[in-house]
N, C-alpha and C positions, 0 to 999 in steps of 0.2 A: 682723414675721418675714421671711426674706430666703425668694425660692424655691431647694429645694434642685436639685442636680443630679439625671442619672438613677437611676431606683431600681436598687436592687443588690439580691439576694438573697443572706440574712446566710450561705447555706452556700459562698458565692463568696469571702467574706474569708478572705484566706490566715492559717492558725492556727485557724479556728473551731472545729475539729474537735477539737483538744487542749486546749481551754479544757474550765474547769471551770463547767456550764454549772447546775450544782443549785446552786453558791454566787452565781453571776448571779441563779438564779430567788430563791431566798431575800433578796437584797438590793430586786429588784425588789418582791417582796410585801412589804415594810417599807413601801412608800407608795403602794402598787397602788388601794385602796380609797379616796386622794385623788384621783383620776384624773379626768378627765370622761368622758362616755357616748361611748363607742366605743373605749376604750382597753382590750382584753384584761384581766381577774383571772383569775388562775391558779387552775385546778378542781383537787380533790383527783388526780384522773389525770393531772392533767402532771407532776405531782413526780415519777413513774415516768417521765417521758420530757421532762425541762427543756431539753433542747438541740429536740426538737421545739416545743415551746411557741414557741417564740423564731421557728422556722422557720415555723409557718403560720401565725403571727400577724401577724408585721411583713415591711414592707420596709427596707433600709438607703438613707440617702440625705447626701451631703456636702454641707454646709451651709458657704459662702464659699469662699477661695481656699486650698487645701493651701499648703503643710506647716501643722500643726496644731504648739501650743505646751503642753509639760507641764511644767507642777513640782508638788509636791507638800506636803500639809498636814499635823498633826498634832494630837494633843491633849499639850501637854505635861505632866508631871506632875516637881510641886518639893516638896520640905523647906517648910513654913510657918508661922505663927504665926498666932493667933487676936488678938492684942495685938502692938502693937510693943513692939519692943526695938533694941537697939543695934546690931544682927545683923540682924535680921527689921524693914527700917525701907522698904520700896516696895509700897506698897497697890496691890491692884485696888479699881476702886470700883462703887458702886451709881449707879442712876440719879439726877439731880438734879433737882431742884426745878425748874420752868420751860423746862425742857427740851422741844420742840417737833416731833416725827417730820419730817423732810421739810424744817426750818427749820436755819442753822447756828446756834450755838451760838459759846460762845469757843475759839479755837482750843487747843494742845496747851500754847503756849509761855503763852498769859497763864491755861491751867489750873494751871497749876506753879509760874509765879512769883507768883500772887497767892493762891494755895492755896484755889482756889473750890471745892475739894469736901473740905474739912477736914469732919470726921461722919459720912463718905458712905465709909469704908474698914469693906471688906467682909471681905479677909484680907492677909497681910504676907508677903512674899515676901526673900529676900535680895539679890538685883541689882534692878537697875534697868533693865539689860537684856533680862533674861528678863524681868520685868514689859512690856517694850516688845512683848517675842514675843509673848506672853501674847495681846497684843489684836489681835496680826495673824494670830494661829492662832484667835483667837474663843472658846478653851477651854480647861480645866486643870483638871488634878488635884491638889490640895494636901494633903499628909502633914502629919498636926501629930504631935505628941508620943504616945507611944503608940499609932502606928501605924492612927488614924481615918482617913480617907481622906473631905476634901467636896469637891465637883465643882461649877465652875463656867461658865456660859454669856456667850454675848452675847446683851445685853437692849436695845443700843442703842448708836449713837454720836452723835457733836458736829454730824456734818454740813456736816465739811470734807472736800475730797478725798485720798484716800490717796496721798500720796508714798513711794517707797521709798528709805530706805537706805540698798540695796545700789548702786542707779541713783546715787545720790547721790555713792559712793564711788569708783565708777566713772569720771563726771565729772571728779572731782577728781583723779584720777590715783592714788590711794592703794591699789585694788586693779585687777588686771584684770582685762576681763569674762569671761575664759577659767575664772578660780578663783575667780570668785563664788560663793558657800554657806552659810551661815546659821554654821556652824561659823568661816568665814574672817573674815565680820565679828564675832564672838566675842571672836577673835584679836584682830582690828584695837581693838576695845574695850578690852581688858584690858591692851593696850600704848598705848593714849591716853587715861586714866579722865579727865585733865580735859579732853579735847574732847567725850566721850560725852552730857551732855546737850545739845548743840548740834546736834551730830548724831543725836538723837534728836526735837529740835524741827523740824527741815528736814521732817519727815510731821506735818504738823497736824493731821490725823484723831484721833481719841480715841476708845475705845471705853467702856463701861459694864455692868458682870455683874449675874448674877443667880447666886443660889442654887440649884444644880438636884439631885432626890430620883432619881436614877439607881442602877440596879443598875451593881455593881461592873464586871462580863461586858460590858457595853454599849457601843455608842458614842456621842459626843456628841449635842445635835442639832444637825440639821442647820437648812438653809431649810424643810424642808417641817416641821420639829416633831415628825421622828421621828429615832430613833439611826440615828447612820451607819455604815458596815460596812466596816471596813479592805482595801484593797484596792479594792473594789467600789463605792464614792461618787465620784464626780467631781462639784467643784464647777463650772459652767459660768455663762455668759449668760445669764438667762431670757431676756432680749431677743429670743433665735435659736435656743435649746433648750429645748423642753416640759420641765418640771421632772416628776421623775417615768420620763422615758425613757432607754430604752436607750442607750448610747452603747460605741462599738466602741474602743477605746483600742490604736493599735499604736506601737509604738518600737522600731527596733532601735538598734544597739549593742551594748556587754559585756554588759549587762545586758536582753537579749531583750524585751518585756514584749508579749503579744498577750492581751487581757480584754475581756470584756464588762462596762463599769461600769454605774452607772446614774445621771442627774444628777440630786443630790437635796440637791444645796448650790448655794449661790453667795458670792462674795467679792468684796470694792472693784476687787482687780487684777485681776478676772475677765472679761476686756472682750472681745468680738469673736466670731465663729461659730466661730474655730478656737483658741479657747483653754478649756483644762482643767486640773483642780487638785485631786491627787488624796490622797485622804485615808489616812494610810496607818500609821492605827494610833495607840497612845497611847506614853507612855513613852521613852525616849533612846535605843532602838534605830529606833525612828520616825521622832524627830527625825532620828534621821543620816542615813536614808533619804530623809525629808522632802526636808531641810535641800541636798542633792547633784542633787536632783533639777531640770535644768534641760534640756530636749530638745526636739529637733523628733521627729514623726512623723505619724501620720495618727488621723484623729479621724472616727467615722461616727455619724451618729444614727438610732436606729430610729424610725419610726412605723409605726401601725396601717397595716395594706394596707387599712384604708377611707379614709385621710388621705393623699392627696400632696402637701402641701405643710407646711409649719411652719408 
């Protein structure tokens, strides 16, 4: 853990006071009860008063060097098949045989072209793209026929490092990094279908689902094993961020954004004390959200006022 700078007090952060501070405390108590001894659980009397909770419990403190880095996640939800078809032919799959936590595995390109997980397709998706999304958002909603709705997680991946894509595209002069977006490489895909699995193999990381019994209302899981809360999850570092804590999330711009999240995910490109990933709902209004989301701003972590340090 890195040490933080000085403590702040969270009624110092400019915005605090217009945050909406009951839907903070509510995403906080989703994982409040994983804590260790000394970390504040909220008593039935704070929910009368969630912006004080926040106040006499913690201090704020900056962990690494500002500007802080945000983008943003999703759960997406697609059109599926239970069986391939001729339409419905790009699986997510289950875990594999032999597969090793912590050890790699075969990469993305000799999963694909030697078909090592032929048995192992869990449901069928339409692109191959969105399948690629799939495992870099970690989750999905799949519609089949008659309007069922089954939801899927990550259970595990290969255990190669995540390359990105976008970085990728970048590189190569094909897009700029100014109009980088999840939607632009979409673009760039549906106007290059035969370079797409190439460029889909440049991130040899693989991911692997499960089958998850979630209410409809919920959100995915997260790191700690509990639903995440749109808006209110930031995935971060455990590295440099107690998983479980408060986290001050500011960005200006068009789009203003001052929140208290709380980190209660984490992801591959999740690297460093000032970067955050913020989870922002299910469904293709999400996505666009997600998808756009690329900012500097400032990042602060709470901890107990019995803790100064991370």
């Amino acid at each position: 853990m890195m040490s933080p700078a000085a403590r702040v007090s969270p009624a110092s952060l400019p915005g605090w006071e217009a945050d909406d501070h009951g839907a903070a405390l509510s995403a906080y108590s989703e994982t409040a009860d994983l804590l260790p001894a000394g970390w504040p659980r909220p008593e039935r009397g704070d929910w009368a008063d969630p912006r004080g909770f926040f106040e006499r419990h913690f201090h704020a403190v900056t962990l690494g060097e500002p500007p802080a880095f945000f983008t943003g996640y999703y759960e997406p939800e697609f059109e599926g098949r239970a069986e391939a078809t001729e339409e419905f032919a790009y699986p997510l799959h289950s875990v594999p045989d032999g597969l090793v936590p912590g050890e790699p595995w075969h990469d993305r390109a000799e999963i694909e072209t030697r078909s090592l997980l032929a048995g192992r397709e869990l449901i069928w998706l339409s692109s191959p793209v969105e399948a690629f999304f799939v495992q870099v958002q970690g989750s999905v909603r799949v519609r089949l026929p008659g309007g069922r709705v089954r939801r899927f997680g990550h259970a595990a991946k290969n255990g190669h490092p995540y390359r990105s894509i976008g970085e990728e595209l970048i590189r190569r002069g094909e897009i700029a990094e100014a109009e980088m977006s999840a939607q632009v490489i979409r673009g760039w895909c549906a106007a290059h279908p035969g370079e797409v699995a190439g460029l889909l193999r440049h991130n040899p990381s693989f991911v692997f689902f499960r089958l998850l019994d979630l209410p409809e209302d919920k959100g995915p899981l997260g790191a700690m094993g509990r639903s995440v809360t749109a808006g209110r999850t930031l995935a971060v570092d455990p590295a440099h961020h107690p998983l479980g804590a408060p986290v001050w999330v500011a960005v200006d711009g068009p789009e203003q954004l001052r929140r208290l999240t709380v980190a209660q995910d984490t992801g591959s490109a999740i690297k460093g004390p000032q970067r955050g990933d913020l989870f922002c709902g299910s469904g293709p209004e999400a996505g666009r959200i997600a998808g756009a989301m690329r900012r500097a701003g400032r990042m602060v972590t709470f901890l107990p006022l019995s803790e100064g340090r991370a």
